[in-house]
N, C-alpha and C positions, 0 to 999 in steps of 0.2 A: 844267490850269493849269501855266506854264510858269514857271522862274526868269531870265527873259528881263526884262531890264528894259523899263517903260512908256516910252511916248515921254517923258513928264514928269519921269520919273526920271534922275538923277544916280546911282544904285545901280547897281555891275556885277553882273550876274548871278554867282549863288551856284554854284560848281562843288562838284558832291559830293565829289571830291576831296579840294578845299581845302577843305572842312569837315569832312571827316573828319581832315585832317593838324592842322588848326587845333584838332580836338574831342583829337587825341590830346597837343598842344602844354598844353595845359588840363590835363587829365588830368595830365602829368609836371609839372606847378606844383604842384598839387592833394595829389601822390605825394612830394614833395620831390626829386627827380630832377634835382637841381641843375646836374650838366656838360651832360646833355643838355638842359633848357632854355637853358642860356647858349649851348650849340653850334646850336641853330639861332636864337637873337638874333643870333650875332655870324654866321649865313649869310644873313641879312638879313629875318627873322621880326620885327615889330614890336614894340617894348620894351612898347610898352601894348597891343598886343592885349587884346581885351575879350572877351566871351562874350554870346551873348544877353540877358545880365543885366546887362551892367556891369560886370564882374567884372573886373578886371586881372591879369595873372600874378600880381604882386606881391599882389592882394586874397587868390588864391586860397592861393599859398605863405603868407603872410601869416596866413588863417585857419586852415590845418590844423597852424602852428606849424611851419615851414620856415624859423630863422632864414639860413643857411646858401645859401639860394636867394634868398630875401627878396634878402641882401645881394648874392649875383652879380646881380642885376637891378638892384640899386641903382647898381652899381659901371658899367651899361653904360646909367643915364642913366633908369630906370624915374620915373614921376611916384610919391613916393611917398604922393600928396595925392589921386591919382586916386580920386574915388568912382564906387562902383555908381549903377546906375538907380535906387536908393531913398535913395541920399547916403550912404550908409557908405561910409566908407575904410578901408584897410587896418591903420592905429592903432587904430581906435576896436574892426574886430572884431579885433585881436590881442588887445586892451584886454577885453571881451565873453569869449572863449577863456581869457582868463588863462596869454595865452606873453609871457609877460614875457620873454623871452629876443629874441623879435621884436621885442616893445615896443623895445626898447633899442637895436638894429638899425635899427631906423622911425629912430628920434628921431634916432641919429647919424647918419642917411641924409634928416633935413631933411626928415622927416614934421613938418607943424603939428598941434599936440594939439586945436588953435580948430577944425581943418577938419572937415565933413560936418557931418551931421545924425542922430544924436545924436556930437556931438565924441567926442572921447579923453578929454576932460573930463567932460564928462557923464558916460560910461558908468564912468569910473571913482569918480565922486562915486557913482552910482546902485549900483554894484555894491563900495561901502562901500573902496576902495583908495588910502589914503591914501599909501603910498608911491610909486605911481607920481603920484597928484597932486605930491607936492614933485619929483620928475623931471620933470614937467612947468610946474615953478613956478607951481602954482594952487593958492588956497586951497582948504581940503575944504568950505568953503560958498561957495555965491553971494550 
């Protein structure tokens, strides 16, 4: 089996290369590796690159608690609303993680607390955090 696309397909073929360059661009989001994530965005790497999952820079820095990266990707246009294949966004698992220091990041970087599934609301009613609710101007019930 080849990674040749099918006549029917719009998909360029997957060069091992560039999935290993892409698998190590992940990886340094993942790491918090902040300059050099931003140094190959600004060489023209895509702000929302995803991963197999869904995962955006921004999900990945995001969930390991990288406000610092978070924000260089914010600053060069990242969606910070982007959700994975399963509808989480990069709020709701900062929110999940409990890096409030993201959290705050997201938000002033015009992350919606509304967006995914389970929201930033949600997860923070579900996992009893009421102070990031009032940062988020929601009540602690529905």
């Amino acid at each position: 089996m080849t990674d040749a696309p099918s006549p029917q397909s719009d998909e360029p073929a997957h060069d091992p290369e560039v999935l290993e360059l892409a698998q190590r661009i992940f990886d340094l989001a993942r790491d918090g590796d902040t300059d050099t994530v931003a140094a190959y965005v600004d060489a023209g790497v895509p702000v929302n690159l995803t991963n197999d999952r869904g995962d955006s820079l921004v999900m990945l820095a995001a969930y390991h608690g990288h406000a610092d990266t978070v924000r260089a990707l914010l600053r060069r246009s990242a969606d910070p609303d982007r959700a994975n294949d399963r509808g989480q966004t990069p709020l709701a698992g900062a929110v999940f993680k409990g890096e409030d220091e993201v959290v705050r990041v997201l938000v002033d970087g015009g992350a919606s607390p509304t967006a995914g599934q389970p929201s930033a609301i949600d997860t923070a009613r579900m996992f009893e955090k009421p102070e990031l609710l009032r940062l988020f101007d929601a009540p602690e019930a529905d």
